[in-house]
FISEFI-235444 format. One record per residue: residue in one letter; x, y, z of N, C-alpha, C, O in turn. Coordinates in steps of 0.02 Angstrom, whole numbers, padded with zeros to 5 digits, always signed. Example, Ala and Ser with C-alpha at 12.3 -4.5 7.8 and 13.67 -1.06 7.14 Angstrom:
BEGIN
a+00660-00284+00390+00615-00225+00390+00660-00165+00390+00712-00166+00423s+00642-00112+00354+00684-00053+00357+00645+00002+00394+00670+00057+00402
***
This chain:
BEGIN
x-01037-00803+00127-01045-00731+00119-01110-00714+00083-01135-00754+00043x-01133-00664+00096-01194-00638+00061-01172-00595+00020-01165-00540+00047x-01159-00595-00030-01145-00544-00092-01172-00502-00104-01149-00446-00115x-01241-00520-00106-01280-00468-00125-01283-00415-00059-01284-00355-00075x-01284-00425-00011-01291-00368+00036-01224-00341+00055-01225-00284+00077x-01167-00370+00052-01098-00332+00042-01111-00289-00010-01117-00231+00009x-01119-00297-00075-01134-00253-00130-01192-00196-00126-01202-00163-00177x-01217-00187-00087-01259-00149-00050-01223-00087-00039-01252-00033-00045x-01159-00092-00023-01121-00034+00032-01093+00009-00045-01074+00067-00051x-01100-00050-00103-01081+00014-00166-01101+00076-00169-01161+00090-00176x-01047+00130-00164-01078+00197-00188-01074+00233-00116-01094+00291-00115x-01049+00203-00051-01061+00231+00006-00994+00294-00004-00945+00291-00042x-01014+00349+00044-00927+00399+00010-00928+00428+00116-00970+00433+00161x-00881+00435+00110-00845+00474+00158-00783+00532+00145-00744+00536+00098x-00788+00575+00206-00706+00627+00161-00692+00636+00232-00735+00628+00276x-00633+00652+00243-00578+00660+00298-00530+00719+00249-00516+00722+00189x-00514+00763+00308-00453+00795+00280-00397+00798+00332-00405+00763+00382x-00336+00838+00326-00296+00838+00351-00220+00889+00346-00198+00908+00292x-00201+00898+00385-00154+00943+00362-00071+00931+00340-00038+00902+00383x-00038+00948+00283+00040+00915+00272+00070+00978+00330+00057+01038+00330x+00114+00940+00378+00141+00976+00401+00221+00971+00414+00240+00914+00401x+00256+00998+00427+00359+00987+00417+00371+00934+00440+00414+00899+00413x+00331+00909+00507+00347+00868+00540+00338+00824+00525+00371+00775+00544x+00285+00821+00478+00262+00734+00443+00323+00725+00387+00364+00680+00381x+00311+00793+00342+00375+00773+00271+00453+00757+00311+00502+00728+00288x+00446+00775+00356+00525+00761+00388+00539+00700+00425+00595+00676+00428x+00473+00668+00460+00477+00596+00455+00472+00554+00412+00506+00503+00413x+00419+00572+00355+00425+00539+00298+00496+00537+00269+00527+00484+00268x+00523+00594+00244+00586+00595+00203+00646+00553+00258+00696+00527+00232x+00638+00549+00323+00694+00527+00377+00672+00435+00357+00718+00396+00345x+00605+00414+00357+00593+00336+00334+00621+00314+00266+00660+00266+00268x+00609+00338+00212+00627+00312+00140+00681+00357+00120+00723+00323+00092x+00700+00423+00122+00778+00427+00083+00831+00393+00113+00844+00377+00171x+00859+00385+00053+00880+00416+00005+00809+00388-00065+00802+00421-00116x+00781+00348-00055+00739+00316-00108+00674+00340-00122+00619+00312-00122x+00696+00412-00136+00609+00461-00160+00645+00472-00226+00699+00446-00242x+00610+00511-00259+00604+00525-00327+00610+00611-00295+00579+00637-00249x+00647+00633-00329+00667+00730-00329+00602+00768-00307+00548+00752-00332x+00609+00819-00260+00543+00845-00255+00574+00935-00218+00621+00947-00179x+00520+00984-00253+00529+01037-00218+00544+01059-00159+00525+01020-00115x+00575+01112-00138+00583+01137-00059+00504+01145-00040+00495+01153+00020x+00449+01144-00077+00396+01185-00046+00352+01126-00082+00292+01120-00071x+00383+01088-00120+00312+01007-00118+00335+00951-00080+00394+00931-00085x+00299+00928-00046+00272+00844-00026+00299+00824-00062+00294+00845-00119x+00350+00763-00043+00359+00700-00105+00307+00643-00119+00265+00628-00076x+00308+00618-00168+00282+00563-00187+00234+00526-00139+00260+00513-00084x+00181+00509-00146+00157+00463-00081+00130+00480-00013+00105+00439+00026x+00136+00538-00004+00134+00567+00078+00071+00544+00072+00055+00496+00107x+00025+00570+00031-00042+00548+00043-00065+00507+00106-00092+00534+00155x-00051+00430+00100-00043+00395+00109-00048+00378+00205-00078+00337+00240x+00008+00447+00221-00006+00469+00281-00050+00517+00314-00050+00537+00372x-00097+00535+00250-00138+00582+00301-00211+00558+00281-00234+00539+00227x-00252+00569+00366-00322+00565+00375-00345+00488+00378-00394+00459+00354x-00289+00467+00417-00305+00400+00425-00352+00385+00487-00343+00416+00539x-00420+00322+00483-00455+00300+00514-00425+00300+00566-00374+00267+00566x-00442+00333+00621-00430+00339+00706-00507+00330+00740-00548+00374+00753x-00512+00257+00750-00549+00218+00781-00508+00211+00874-00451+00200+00893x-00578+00226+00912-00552+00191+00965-00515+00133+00998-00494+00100+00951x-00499+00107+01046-00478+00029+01037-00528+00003+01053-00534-00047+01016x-00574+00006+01089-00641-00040+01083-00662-00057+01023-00701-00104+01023x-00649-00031+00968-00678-00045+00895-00640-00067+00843-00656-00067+00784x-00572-00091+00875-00529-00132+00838-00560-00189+00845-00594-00207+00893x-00543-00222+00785-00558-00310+00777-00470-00344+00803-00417-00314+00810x-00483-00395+00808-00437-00451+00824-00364-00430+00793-00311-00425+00824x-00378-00417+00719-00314-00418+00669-00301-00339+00673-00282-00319+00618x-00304-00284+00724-00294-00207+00743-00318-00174+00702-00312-00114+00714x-00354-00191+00639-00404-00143+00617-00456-00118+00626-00484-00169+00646x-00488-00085+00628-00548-00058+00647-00588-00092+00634-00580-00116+00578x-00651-00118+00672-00712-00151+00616-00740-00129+00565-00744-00070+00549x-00761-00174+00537-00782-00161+00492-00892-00168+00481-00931-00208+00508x-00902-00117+00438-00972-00122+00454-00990-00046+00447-01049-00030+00447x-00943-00001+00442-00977+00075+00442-00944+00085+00377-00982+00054+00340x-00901+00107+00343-00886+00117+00267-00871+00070+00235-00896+00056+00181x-00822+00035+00265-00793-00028+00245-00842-00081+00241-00874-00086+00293x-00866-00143+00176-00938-00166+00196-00901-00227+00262-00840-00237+00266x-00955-00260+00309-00941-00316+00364-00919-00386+00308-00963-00408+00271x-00864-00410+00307-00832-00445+00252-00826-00494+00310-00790-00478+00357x-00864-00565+00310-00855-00609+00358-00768-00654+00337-00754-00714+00336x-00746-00623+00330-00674-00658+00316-00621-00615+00344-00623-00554+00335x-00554-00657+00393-00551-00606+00447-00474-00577+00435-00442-00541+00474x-00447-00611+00353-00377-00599+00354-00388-00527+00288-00427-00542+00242x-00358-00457+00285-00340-00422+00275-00312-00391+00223-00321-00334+00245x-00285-00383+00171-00233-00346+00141-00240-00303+00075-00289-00290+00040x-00184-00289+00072-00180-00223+00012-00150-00278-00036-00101-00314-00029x-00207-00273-00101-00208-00285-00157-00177-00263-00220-00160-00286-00275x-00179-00236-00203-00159-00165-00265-00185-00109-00298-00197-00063-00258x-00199-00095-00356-00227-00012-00341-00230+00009-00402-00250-00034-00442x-00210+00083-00432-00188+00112-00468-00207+00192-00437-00253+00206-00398x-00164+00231-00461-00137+00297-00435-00108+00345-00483-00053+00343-00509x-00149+00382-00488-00140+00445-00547-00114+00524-00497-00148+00550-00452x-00055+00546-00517-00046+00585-00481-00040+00667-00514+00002+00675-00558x-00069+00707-00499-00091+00756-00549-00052+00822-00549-00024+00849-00597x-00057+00852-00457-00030+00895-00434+00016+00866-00375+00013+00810-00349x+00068+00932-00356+00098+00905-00306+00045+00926-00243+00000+00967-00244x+00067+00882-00187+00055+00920-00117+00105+00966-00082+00164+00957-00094x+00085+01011-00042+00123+01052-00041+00120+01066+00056+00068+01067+00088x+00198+01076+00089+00183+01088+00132+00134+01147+00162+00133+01204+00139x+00086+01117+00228+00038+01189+00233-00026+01166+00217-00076+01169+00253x-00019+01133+00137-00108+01103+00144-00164+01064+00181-00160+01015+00219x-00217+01099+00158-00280+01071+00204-00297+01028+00134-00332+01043+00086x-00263+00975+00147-00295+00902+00101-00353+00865+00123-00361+00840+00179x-00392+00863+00074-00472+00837+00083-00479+00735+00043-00484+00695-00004x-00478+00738+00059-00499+00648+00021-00559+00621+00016-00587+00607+00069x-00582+00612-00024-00663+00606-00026-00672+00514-00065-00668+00515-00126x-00678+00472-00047-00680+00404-00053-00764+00389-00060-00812+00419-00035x-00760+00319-00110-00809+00278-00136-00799+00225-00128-00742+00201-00133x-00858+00186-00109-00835+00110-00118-00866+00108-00188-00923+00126-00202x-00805+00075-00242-00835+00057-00309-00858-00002-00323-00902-00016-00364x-00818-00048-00278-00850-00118-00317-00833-00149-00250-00794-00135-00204x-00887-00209-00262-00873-00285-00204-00877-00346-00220-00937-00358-00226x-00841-00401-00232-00843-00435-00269-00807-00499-00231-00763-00494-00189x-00831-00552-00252-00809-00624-00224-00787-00673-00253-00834-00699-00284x-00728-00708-00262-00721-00771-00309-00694-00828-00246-00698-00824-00184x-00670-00876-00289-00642-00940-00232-00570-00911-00268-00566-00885-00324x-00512-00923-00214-00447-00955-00224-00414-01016-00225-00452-01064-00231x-00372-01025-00222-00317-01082-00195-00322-01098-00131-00298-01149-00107x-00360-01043-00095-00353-01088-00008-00419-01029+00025-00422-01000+00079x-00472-01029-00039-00513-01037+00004-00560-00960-00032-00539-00929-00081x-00624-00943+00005-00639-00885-00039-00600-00840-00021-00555-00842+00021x-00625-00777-00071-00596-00726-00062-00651-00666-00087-00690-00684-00131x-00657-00585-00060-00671-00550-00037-00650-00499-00074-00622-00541-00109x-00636-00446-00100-00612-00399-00154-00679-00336-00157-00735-00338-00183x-00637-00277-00114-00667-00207-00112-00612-00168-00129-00557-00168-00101x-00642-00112-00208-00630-00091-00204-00641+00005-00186-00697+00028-00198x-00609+00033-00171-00604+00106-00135-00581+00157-00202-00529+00145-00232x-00626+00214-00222-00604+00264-00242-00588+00322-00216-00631+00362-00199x-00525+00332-00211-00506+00398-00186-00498+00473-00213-00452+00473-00254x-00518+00520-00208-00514+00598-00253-00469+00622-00180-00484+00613-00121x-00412+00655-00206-00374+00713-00152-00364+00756-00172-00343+00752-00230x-00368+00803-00152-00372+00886-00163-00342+00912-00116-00333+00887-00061x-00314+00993-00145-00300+01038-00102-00321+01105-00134-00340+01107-00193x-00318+01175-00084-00322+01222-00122-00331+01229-00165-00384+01256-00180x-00288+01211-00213-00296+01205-00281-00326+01181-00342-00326+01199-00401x-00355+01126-00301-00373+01077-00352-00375+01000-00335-00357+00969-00284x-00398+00984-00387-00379+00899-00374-00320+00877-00393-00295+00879-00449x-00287+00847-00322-00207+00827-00338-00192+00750-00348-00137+00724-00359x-00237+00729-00344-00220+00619-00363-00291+00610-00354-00335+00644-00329x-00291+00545-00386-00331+00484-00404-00330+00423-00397-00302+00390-00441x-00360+00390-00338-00334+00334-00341-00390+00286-00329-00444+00304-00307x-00371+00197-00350-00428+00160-00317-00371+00103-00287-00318+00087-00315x-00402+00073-00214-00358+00047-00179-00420-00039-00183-00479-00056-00180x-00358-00063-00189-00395-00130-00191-00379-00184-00149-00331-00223-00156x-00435-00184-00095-00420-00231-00030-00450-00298-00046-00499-00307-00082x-00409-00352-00012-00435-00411-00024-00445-00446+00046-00408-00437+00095x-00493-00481+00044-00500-00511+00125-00509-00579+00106-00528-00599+00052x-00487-00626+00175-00480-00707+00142-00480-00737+00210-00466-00703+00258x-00500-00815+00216-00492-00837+00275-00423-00840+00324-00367-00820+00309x-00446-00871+00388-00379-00868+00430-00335-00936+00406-00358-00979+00367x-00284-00938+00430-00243-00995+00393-00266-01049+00450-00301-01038+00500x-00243-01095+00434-00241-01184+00482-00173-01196+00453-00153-01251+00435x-00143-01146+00449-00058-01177+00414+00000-01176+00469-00022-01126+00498x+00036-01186+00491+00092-01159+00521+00137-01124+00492+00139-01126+00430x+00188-01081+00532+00204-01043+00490+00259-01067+00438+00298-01113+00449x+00257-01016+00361+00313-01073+00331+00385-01031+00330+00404-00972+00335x+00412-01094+00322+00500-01084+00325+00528-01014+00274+00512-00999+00216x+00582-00975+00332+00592-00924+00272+00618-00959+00198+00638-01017+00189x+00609-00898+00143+00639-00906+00097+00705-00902+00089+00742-00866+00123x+00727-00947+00035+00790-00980+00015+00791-00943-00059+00742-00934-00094x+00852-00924-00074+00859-00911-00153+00828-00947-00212+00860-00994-00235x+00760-00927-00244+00760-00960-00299+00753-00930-00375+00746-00948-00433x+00756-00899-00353+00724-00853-00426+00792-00792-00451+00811-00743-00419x+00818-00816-00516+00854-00737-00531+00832-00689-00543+00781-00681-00577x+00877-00631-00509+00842-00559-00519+00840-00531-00572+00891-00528-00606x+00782-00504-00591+00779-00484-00666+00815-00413-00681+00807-00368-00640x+00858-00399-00744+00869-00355-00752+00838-00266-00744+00780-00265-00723x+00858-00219-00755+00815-00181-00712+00846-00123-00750+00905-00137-00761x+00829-00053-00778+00878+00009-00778+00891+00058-00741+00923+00109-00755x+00858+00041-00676+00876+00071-00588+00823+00015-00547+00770-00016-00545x+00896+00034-00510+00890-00038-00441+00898+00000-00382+00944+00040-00376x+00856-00009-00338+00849+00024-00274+00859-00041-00201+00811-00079-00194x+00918-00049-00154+00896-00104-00118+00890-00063-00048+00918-00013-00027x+00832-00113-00018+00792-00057+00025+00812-00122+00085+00807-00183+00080x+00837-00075+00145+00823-00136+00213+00751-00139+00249+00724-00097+00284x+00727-00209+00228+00662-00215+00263+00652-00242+00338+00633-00298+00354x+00670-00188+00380+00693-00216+00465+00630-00198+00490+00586-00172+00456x+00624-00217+00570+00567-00213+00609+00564-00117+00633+00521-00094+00671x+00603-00087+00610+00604-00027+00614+00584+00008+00559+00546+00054+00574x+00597+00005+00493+00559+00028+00462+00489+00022+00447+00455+00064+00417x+00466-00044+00474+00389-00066+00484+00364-00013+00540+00315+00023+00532x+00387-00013+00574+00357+00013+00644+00346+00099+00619+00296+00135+00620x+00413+00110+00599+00397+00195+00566+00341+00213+00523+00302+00260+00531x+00341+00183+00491+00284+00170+00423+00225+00176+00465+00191+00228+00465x+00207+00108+00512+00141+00099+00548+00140+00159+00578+00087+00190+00575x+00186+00183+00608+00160+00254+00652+00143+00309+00607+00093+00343+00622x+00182+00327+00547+00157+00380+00510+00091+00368+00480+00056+00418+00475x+00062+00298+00452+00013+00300+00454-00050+00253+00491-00083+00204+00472x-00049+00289+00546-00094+00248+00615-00103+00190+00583-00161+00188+00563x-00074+00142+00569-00077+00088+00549-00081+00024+00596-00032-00012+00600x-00152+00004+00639-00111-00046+00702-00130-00105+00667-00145-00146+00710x-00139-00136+00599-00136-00214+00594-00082-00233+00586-00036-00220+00547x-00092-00292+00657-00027-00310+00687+00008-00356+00644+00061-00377+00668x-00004-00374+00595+00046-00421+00534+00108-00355+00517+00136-00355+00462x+00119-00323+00548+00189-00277+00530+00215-00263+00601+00259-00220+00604x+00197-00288+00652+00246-00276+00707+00232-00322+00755+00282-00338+00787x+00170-00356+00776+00153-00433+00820+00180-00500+00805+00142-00548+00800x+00239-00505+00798+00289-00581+00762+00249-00648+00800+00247-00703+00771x+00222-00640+00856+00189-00702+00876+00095-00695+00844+00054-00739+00833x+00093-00652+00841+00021-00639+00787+00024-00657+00712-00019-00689+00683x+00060-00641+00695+00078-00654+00609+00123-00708+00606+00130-00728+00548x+00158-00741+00650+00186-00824+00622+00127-00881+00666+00118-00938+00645x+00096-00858+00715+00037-00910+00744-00005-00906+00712-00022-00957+00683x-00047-00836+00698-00116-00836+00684-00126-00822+00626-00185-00830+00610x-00090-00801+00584-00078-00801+00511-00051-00816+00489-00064-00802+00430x+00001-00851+00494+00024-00921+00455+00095-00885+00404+00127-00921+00367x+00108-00816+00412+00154-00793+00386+00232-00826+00400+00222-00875+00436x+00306-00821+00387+00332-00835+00394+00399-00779+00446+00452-00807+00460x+00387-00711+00466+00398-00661+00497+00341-00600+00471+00291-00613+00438x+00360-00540+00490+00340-00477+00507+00334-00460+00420+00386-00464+00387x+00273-00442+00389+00242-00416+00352+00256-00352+00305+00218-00304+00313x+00302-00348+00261+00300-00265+00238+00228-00228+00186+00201-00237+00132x+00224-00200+00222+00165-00149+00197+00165-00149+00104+00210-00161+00063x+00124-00137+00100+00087-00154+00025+00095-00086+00016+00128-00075-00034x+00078-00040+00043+00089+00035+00022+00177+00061+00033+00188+00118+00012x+00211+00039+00050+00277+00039+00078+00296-00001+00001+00330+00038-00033x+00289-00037-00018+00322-00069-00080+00280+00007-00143+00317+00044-00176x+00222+00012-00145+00192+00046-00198+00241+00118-00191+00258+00146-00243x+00258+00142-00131+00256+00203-00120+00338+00208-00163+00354+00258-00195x+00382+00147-00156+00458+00135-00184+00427+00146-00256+00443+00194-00291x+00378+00095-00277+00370+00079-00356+00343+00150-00388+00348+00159-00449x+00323+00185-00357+00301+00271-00375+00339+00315-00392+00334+00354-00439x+00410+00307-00322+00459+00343-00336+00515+00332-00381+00546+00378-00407x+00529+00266-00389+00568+00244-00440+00561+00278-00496+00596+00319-00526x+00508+00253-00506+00461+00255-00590+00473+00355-00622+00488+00379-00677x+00454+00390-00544+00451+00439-00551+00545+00457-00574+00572+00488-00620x+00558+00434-00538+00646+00442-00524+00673+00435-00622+00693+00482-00655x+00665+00369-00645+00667+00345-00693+00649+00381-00763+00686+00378-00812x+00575+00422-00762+00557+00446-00812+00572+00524-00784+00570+00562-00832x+00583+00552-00738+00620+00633-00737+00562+00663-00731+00552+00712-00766x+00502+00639-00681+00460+00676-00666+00381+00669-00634+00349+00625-00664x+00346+00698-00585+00316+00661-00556+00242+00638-00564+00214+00604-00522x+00210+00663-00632+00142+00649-00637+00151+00629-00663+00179+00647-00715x+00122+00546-00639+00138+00508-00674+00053+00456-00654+00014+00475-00610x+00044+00404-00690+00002+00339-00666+00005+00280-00650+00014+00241-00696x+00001+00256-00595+00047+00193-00583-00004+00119-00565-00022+00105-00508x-00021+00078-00629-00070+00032-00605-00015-00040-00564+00031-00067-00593x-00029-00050-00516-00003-00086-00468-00060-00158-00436-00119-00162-00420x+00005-00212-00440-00033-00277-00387-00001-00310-00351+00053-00317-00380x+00001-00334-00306+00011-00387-00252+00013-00447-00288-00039-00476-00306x+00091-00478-00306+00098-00554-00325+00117-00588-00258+00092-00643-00250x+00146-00571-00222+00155-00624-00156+00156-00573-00095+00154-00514-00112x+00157-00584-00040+00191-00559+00043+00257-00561+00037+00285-00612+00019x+00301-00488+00055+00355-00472+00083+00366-00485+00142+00334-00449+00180x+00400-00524+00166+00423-00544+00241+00483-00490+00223+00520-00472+00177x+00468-00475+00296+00556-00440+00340+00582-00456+00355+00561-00511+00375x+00644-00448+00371+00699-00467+00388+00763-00474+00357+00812-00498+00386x+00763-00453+00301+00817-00453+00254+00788-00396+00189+00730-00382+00173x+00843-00375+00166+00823-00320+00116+00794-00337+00055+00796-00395+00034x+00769-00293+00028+00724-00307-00029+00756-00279-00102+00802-00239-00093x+00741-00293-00167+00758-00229-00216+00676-00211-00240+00625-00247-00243x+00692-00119-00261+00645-00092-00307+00676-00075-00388+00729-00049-00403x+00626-00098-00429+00666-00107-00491+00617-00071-00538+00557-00082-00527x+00637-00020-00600+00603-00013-00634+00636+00001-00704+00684+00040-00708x+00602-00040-00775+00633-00010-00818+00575-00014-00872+00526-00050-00880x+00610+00048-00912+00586+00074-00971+00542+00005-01036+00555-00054-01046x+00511+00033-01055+00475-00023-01087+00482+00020-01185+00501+00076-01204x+00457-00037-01219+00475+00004-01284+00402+00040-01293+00404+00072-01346x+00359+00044-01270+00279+00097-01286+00309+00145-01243+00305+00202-01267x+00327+00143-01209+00365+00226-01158+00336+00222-01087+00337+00274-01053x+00315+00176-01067+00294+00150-01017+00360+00142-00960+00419+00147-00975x+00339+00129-00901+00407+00095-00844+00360+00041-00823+00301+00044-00807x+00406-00016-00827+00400-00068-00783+00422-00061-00703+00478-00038-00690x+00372-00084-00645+00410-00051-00590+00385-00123-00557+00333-00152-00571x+00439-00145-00505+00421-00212-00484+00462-00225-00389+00516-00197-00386x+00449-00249-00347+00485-00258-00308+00523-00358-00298+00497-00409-00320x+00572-00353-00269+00576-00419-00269+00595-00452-00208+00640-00418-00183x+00581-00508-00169+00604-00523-00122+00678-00549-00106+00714-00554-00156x+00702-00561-00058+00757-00587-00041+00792-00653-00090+00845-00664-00118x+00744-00679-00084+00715-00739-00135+00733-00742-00212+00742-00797-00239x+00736-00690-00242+00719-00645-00298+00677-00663-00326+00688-00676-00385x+00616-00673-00304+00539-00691-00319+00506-00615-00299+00506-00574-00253x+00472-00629-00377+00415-00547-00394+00360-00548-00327+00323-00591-00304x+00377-00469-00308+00324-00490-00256+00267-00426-00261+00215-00439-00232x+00268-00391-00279+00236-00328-00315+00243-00324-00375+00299-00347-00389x+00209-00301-00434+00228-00259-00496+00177-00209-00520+00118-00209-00502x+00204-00170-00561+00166-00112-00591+00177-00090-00658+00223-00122-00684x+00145-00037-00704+00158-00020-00753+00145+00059-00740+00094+00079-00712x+00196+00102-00766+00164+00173-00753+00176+00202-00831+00210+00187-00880x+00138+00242-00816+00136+00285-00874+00135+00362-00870+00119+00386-00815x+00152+00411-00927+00157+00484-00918+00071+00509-00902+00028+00485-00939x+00049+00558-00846-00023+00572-00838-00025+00615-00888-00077+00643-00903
***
């Protein structure tokens, strides 16, 4: 990799907007309730964001793994595997059905180390969203890119880990249908969440992929659920891949600084997300 000219793309900004409309909050709320956090007749819950003003690239300009190429905002990251890292997310105002939401994004940082199986790739994205009103969240999304595997795929998981105590427990079914909903609400085509012969051949996964924003979007609402309210800040990371096929828990509890611990766990009961939120 050339570092220095990936780091080049620092400071590049783009904005997309978009509109919340019934039809989206009503698919949204039809995918995840009962497991949102309380929200007005006339606000957006938690997360919608998430679904609006997403990259709609042609298919000629998808790469291999259904993302778009990369090379116009995103810097050209010669490493061809993908994912959501983690983040943090300050949420200020609600969204409200009706708005013309604006998102105005930065690339803040680009950065490279070695791993355990190989380099790795780390951009991160600043997000500002607004509406009418104001600025309604804050966020920076932190993608990591890494080579393709030479692994086969590995054996599902087996029970190893006890589940940690929790002071609300949420268990969520992680099926090939709630993947698919998710991907459609947010034009989502990398195929590690719905191509099972793409993601156990060519990525070395062990089934179908749950979304990194699909776990954050639980750990938001919990947290929110938990402390009785929704502006809140939620710094979040990626400890392992959620495979599907069996249900998951979302867990969050109170900490003694006044903090929530918010964490997801696999089948496994191995940490596979965690977070810390705090009052904004």
């Amino acid at each position: 990799m050339d570092i220095d000219h990936l780091r080049s793309w620092i400071g590049r900004t783009e904005e997309a907007s978009d509109l919340v409309t019934p039809r989206l909050i009503a698919s949204y709320v039809a995918t995840f309730a009962p497991h949102l956090a309380h929200f007005s007749a006339s606000d957006a819950p938690l997360a919608l964001h998430w679904c609006l003003a997403p990259s709609i690239a042609p298919m000629s300009a998808l790469g291999n793994d259904g993302h778009p190429a990369k090379g116009d905002f995103l810097p050209p990251v010669p490493l061809p595997r993908r994912m959501w890292a983690g983040g943090s997310i300050e949420t200020l105002a609600p969204l409200r059905e009706g708005d013309l939401v604006t998102r105005r994004s930065r690339i803040g940082d680009v950065t490279a180390k070695d791993g355990r199986t190989g380099p790795l790739c780390f951009v991160a994205v600043d997000h500002e969203i607004s509406t009418p009103r104001g600025l309604a969240l804050r966020e920076r999304h932190n993608i990591v890119y890494r080579e393709a595997s030479s692994l086969p795929a590995a054996a599902p998981a087996t029970p190893t880990a006890e589940p940690q105590p929790a002071d609300l427990s949420w268990t969520v079914e992680a099926g090939p249908v709630l993947l698919f909903r998710y991907s459609a609400l947010t034009f989502n085509g990398h195929r590690i969440h719905y191509d099972l012969p793409y993601v156990t051949q060519e990525e070395g996964y062990a089934g179908l992929v749950v979304h990194g924003p699909i776990q954050a979007t639980l750990m938001l609402n919990i947290a929110a659920t938990l402390a009785g309210r929704s502006t809140l800040r939620l710094d979040y990371r990626g400890v392992s891949p959620l495979v599907a096929g069996t249900a998951f828990r979302v867990k969050a509890e109170r900490q003694d600084d006044g903090s929530i611990r918010t964490w997801t766990e696999g089948a496994d009961g191995r940490l596979r997300m965690e977070g810390t939120a705090r009052l904004a």
